[in-house]
C-alpha positions as CSV (number, residue, x, y, z in Angstrom):
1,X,73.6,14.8,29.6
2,X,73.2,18.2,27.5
3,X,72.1,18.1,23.8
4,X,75.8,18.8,22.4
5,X,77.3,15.5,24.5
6,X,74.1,13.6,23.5
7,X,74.7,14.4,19.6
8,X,78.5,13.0,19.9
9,X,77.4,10.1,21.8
10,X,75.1,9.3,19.2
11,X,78.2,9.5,16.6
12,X,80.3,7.6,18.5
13,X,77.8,5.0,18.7
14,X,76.9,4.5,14.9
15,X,80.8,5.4,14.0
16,X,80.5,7.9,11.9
17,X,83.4,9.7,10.7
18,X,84.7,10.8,7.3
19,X,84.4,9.1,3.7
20,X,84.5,5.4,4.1
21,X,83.4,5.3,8.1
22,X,80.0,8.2,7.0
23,X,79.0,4.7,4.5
24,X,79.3,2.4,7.2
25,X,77.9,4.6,9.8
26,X,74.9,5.2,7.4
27,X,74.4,1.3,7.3
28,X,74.5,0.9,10.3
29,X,72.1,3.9,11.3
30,X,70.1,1.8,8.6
31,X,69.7,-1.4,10.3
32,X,67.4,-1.1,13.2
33,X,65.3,1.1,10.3
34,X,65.1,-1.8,8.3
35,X,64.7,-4.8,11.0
36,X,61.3,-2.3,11.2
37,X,60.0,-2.3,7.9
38,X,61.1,-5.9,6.9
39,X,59.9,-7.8,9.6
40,X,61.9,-9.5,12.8
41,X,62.3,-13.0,10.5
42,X,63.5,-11.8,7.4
43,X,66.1,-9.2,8.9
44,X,67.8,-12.1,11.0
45,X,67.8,-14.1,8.2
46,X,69.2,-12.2,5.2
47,X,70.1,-8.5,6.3
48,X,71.7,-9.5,9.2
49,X,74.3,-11.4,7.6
50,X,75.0,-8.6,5.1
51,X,78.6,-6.9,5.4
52,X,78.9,-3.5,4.6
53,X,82.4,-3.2,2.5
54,X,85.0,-0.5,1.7
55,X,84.4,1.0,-1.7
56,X,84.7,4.3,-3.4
57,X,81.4,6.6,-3.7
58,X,79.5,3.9,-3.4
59,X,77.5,1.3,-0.6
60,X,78.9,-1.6,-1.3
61,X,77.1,-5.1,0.5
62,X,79.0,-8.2,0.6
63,X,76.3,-11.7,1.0
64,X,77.4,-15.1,1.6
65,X,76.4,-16.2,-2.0
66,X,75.0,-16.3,-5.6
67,X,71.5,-17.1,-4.2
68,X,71.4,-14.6,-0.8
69,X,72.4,-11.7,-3.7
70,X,69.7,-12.6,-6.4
71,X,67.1,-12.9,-3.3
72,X,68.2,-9.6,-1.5
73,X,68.4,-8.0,-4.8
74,X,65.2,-8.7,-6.1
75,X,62.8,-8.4,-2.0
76,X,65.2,-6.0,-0.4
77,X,67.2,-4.2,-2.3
78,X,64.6,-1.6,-2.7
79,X,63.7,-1.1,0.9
80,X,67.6,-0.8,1.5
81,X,67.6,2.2,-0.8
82,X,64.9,4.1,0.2
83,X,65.8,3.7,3.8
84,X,69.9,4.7,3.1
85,X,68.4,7.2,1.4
86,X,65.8,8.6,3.7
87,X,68.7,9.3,5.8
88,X,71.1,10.5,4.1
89,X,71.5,13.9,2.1
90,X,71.3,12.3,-1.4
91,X,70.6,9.0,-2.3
92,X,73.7,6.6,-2.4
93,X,74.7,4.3,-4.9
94,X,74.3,0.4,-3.2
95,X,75.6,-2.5,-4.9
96,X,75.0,-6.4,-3.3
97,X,78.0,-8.2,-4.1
98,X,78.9,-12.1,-3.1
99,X,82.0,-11.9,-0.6
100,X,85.4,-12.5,-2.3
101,X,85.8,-15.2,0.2
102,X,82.5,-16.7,-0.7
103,X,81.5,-17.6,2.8
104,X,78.8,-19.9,2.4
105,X,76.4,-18.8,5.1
106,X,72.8,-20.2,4.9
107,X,70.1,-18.2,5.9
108,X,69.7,-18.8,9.4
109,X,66.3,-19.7,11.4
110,X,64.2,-17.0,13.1
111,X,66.0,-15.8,15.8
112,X,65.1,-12.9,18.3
113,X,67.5,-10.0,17.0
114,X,70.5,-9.2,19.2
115,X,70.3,-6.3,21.0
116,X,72.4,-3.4,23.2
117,X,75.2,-4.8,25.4
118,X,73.4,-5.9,28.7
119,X,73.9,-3.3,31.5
120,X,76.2,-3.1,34.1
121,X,75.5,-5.4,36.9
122,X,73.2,-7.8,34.7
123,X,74.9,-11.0,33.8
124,X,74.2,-12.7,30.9
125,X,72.9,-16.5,31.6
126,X,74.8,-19.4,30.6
127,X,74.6,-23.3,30.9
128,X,72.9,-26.2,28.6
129,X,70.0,-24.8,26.6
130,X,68.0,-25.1,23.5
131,X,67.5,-22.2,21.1
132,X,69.2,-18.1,21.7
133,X,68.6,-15.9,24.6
134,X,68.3,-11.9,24.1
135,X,71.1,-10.7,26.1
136,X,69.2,-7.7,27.3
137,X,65.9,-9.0,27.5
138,X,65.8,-9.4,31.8
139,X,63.4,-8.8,34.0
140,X,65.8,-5.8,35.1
141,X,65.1,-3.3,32.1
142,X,61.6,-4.5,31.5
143,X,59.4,-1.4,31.9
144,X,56.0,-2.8,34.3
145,X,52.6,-1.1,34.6
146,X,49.0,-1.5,35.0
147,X,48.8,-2.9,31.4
148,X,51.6,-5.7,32.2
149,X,51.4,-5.7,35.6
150,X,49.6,-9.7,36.5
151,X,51.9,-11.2,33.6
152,X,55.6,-9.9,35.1
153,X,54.2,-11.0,38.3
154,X,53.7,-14.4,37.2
155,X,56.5,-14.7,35.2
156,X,58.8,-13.9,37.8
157,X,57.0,-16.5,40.1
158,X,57.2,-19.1,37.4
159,X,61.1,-17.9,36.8
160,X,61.4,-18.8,41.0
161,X,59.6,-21.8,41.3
162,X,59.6,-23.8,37.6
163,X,57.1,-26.4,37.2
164,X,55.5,-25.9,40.4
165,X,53.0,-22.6,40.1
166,X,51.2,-21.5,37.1
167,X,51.5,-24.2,34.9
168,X,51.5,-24.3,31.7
169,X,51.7,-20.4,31.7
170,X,50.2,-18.8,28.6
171,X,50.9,-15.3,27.6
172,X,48.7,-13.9,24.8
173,X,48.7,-10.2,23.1
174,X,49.1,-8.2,20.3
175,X,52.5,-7.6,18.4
176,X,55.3,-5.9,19.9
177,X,54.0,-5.4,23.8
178,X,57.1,-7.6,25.0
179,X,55.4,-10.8,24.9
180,X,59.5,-12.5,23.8
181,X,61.1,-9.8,26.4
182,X,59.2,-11.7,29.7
183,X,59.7,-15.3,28.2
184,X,64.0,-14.2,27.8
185,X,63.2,-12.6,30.9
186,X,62.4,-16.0,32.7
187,X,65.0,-18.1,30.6
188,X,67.6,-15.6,31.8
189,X,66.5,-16.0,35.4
190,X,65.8,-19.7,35.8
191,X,69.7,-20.3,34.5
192,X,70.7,-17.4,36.9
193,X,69.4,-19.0,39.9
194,X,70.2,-22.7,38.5
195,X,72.8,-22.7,35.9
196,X,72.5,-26.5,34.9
197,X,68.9,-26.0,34.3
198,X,68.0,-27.4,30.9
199,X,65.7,-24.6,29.5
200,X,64.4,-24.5,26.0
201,X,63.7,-21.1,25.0
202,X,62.5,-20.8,21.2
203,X,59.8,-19.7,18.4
204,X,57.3,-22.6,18.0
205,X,57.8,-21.9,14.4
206,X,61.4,-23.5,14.6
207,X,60.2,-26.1,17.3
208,X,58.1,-27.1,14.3
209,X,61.2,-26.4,11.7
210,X,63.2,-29.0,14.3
211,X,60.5,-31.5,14.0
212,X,60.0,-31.6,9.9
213,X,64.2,-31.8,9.9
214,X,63.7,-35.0,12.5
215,X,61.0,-36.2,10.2
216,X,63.4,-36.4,7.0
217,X,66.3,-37.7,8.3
218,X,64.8,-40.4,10.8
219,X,65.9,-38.5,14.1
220,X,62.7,-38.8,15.5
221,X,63.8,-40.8,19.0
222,X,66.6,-38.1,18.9
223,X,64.1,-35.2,18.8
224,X,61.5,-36.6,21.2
225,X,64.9,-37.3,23.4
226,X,66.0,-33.7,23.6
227,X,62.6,-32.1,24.1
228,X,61.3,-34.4,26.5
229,X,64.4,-34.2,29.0
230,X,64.4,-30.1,29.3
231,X,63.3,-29.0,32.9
232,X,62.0,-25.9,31.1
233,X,60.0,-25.7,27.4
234,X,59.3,-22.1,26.6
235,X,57.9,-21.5,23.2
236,X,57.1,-18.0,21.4
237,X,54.2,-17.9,19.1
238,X,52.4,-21.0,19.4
239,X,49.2,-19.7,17.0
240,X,51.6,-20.7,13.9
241,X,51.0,-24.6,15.1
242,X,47.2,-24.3,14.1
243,X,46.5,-25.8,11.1
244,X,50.0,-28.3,11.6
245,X,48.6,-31.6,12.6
246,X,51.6,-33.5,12.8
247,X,53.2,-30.8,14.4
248,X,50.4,-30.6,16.9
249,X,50.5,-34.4,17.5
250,X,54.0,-34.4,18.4
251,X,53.7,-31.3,21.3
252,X,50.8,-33.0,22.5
253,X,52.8,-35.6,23.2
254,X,55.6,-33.8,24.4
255,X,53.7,-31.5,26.5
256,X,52.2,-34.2,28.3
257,X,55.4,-36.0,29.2
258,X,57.0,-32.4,30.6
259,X,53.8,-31.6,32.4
260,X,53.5,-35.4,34.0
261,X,57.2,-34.4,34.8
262,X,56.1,-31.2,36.6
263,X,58.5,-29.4,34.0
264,X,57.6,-25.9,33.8
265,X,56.2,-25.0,29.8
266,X,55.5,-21.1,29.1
267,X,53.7,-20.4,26.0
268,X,53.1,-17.3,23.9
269,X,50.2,-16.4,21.0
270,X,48.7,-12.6,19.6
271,X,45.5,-14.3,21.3
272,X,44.3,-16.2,24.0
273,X,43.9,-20.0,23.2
274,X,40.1,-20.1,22.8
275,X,40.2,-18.0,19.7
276,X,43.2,-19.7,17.9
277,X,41.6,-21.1,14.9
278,X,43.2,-24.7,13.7
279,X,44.3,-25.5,17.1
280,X,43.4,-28.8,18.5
281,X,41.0,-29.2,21.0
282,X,43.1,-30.9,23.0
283,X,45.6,-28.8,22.9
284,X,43.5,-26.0,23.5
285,X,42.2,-27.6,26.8
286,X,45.8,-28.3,28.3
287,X,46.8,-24.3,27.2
288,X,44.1,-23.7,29.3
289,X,44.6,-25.6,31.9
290,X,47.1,-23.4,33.6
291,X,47.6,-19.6,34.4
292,X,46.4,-17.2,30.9
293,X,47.8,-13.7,31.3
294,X,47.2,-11.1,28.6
295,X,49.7,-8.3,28.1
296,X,48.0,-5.1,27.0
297,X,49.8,-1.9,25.4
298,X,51.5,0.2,27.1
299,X,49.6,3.4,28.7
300,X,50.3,6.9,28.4
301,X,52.6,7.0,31.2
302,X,54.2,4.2,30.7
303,X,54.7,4.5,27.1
304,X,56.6,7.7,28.6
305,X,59.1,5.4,31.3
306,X,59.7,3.0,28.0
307,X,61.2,6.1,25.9
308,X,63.5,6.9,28.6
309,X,64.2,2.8,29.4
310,X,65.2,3.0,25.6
311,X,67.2,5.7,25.5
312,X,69.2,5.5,28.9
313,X,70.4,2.1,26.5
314,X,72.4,4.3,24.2
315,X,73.5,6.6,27.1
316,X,71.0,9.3,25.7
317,X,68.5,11.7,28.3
318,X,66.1,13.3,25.9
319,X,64.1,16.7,26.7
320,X,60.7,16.2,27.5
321,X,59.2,17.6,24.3
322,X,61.3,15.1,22.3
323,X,59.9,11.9,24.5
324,X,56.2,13.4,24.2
325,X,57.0,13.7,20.3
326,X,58.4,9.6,20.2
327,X,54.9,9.2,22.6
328,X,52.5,10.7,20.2
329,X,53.4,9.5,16.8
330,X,55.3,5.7,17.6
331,X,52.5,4.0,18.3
332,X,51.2,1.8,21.2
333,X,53.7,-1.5,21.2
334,X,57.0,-1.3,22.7
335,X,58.5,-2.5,19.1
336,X,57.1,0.8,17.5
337,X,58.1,2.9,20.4
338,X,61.9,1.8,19.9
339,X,62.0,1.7,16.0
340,X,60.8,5.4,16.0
341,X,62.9,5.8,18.6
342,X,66.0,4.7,16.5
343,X,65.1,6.5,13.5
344,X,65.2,10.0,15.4
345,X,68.8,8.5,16.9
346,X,70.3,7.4,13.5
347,X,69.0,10.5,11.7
348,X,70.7,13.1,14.3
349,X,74.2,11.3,14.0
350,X,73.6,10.7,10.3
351,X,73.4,14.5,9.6
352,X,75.3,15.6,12.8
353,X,72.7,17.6,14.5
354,X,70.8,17.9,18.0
355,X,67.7,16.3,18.9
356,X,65.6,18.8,19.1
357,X,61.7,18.0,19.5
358,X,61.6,19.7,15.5
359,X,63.9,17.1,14.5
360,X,61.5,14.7,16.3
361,X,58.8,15.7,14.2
362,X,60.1,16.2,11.3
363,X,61.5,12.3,11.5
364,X,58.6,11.1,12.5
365,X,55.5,12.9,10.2
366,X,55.7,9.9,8.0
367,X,54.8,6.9,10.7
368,X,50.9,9.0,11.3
369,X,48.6,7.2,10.0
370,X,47.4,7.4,6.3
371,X,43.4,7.4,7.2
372,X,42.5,7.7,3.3
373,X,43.9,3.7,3.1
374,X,41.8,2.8,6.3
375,X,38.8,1.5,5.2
376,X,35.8,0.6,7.5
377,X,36.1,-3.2,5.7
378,X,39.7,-3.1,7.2
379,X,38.8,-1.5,11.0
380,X,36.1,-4.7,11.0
381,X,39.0,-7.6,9.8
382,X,40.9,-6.2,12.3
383,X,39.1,-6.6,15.2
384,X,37.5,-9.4,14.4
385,X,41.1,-10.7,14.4
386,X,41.6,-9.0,17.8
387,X,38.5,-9.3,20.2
388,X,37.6,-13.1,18.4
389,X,34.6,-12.0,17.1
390,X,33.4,-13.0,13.1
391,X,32.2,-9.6,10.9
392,X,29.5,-11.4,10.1
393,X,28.2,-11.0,13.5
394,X,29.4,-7.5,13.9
395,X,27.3,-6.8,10.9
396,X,23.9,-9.1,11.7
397,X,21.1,-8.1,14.9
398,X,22.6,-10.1,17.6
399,X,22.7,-8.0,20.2
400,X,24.3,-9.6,22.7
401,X,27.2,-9.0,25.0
402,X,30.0,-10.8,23.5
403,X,29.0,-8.7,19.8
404,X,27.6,-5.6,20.7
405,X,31.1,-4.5,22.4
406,X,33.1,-5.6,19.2
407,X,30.7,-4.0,17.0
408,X,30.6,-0.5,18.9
409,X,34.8,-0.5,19.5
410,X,34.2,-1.0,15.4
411,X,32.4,1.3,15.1
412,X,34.4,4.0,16.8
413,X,37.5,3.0,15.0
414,X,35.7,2.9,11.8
415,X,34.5,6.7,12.7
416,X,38.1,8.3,14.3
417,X,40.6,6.4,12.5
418,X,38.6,5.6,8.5
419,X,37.3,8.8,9.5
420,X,34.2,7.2,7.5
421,X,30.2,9.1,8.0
422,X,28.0,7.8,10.5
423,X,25.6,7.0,7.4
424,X,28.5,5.1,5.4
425,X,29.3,3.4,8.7
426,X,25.6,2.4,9.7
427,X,25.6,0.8,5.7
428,X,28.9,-1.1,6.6
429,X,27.3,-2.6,9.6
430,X,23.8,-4.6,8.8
431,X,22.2,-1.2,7.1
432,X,22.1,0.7,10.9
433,X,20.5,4.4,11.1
434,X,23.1,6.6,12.0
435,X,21.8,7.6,15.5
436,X,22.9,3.9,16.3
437,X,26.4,4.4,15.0
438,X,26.7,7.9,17.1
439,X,25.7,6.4,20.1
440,X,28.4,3.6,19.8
441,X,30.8,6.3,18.8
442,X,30.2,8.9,22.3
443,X,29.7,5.0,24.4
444,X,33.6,4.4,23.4
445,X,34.9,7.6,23.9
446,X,33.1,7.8,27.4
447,X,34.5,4.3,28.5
448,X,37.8,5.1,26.9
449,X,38.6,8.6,29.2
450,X,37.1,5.9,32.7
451,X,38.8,3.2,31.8
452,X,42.1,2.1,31.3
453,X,41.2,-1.2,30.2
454,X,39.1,-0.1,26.9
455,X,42.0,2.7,26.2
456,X,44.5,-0.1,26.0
457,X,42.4,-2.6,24.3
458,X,41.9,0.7,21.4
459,X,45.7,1.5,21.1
460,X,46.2,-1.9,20.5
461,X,43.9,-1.8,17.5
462,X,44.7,1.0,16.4
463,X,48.5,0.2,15.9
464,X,47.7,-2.3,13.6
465,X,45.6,-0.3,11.8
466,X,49.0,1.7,12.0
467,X,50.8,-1.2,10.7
468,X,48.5,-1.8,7.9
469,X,48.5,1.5,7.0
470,X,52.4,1.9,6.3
């Protein structure tokens, strides 16, 4: 598909035509911008509902009530404005009204966002089920590699055969590297293969929502009833458990009856269960008891194959220059491969133009990191938060194993992304002469060219260094 068919495929898909239709397809070039910058939860639960109305010169939003408009006013109404107006030609007028018909919509639980249509020849799954499956999250369009490659392998076995291999399955890694696509992935397939399968597919952050409700109300016989009768319990970011204890007491329980059952449970975290702080001990010896599988980002190449996944969704073949524009500057998750991704989309059919690999930069400039807010404070807290190590023992004389290679990737970081002096750096960590720091920094980039493994484990980091950053 050429450049010029591209371009009106892109219009046709964000609608935009004349007066009135240019508003709404601004808003909705705006949405997957947004769902970006304010996080997964708090786009399903208030920008989602928003309704984007007819009005004259104007962008006028329609919420359910008195309370959703003082709230999106005053958290998001900023955010909105920037973004409509980061895309547009001049910045629009917005006004959040409350729906003449008053619909009295709550803000709904954390849900994962809906996505494209699913392709042609993928079926979406149906039959009895707890929670809400991504239509398009199958193992079909899921892009696999050498830095996903054991985890897709098992998940497909564990879609297969529930219950009886890899049990519990726990799935750990940072944010965005498609940790919620493979868990949809197997949900989809077990009810494909076995459509009365009860599977219970859901974030353990409403699990625990579900439980407080149960609590109030005195449903408690009814919860335990509906968890503890699913042939399949699949939960999405378990670390947000630690520090619950009544939460924790009541999946313990649970988890044993379902595994004494030889019911199949598939867990997710950002990190493997040994480093989850305010997680039971017990619990942490049953997550541990099965298959772990860690999901890495995505490498080079297939950072490329995900570009084209993503945009083969909206019917649109890039030019190679554009895809090794989206490559460079997105960032190593999947998540910030397709939100920059969509903003080169929405802002060719906003203004009507090709995508050109000049458009691509020029969209994109803004998502580099900012290296002046990076300190070398910040590179440590981060990964300490990823590799399970404390600063204070990136900093102190131990010299073993299990700190030295923290302390060097640290250091490294500290040096190419804080872009911090080998003296300031040495001060940072325990008062080390520079020559130490230099050595850590030429150790990293030699093990980062050989091996795969320490490449993906420093995109990682350095996306959400990315993250903090913007």
């Amino acid at each position: 598909m050429d450049n010029g068919r591209a371009r009106r495929r892109i219009s046709s898909v964000y609608g935009l035509q004349r007066g009135w239709a240019r508003m709404e397809g601004l808003w909705s070039a705006a949405l997957p911008l947004l769902r970006q910058q304010v996080g997964e939860r708090n786009f399903n639960a208030w920008i989602e509902p928003i309704h984007c109305c007819r009005s004259e010169g104007e962008i006028r939003l329609e919420v359910p009530g008195p309370f959703f408009q003082q709230w999106v006013t005053r958290h998001f109404l900023a955010a909105i404005e920037e973004t409509l107006g980061n895309l547009g030609e001049a910045q629009p007028a917005v006004r959040v009204v409350v729906s003449s018909e008053q619909r009295q919509v709550s803000p709904r639980p954390p849900v994962p966002a809906p996505g494209p249509a699913v392709s042609k020849g993928v079926r979406a799954s149906t039959g009895p089920r707890i929670g809400r499956l991504v239509a398009h999250y199958t193992f079909d369009n899921f892009v696999v590699g050498e830095a996903n490659r054991i985890a897709v392998s098992a998940a497909e076995t564990v879609s297969v055969e529930p219950g009886k291999r890899f049990n519990p399955m726990f799935l750990h890694g940072g944010v965005g590297l498609g940790k919620t696509h493979l868990i949809n992935a197997i949900a989809h397939e077990m009810l494909r293969r076995r459509p009365r399968l009860r599977v219970a597919c859901m974030a353990a952050e409403s699990f625990m929502n579900t439980l407080i409700s149960s609590l109030r109300q005195d449903q408690m016989n009814a919860f335990r009833d509906r968890f503890r009768q699913v042939d399949a319990l699949i939960l999405d970011d378990v670390q947000f458990l630690a520090g619950k204890e009544r939460t924790q007491e009541e999946f313990f329980h649970t988890f044993n009856a379902l595994y004494g059952a030889q019911k199949q449970i598939v867990l997710t975290s950002d990190k493997p269960p040994a480093v989850i702080n305010g997680l039971e001990q017990r619990l942490r010896s049953r997550f541990e008891g099965g298959l772990i599988a860690d999901v890495h980002p995505p490498t080079a190449s297939m950072r490329v194959a995900i570009v084209h996944a993503k945009a083969a969704q909206h019917g649109i073949e890039l030019t190679p220059g554009v895809v090794q524009v989206l490559v460079e500057r997105s960032g190593a998750s999947v998540r910030e491969i397709e939100g920059a991704l969509n903003q080169v989309l929405a802002t060719a059919a906003v203004r009507d133009i090709e995508i050109t690999t000049e458009l691509a930069e020029s969209v994109l400039r803004p998502l580099t990191v900012d290296r002046n807010r990076i300190s070398i404070e910040t590179v440590q807290e981060t990964v300490s938060g990823r590799l399970g190590v404390r600063v204070v023992d990136m900093t102190s004389h131990r010299r073993g194993r299990e700190i030295s290679f923290p302390r060097q990737i640290a250091m490294y970081l500290s040096r190419t992304v804080a872009e911090a002096s080998f003296t300031r750096i040495g001060e940072k960590f325990g008062g080390r002469d520079h020559s130490t720091v230099m050595y850590a920094v030429r150790l990293i980039e030699a093990r980062r060219s050989s091996e795969p493994s320490i490449d993906q484990i420093l995109a990682g980091i350095e996306s959400e260094l990315r993250q903090i950053a913007s």
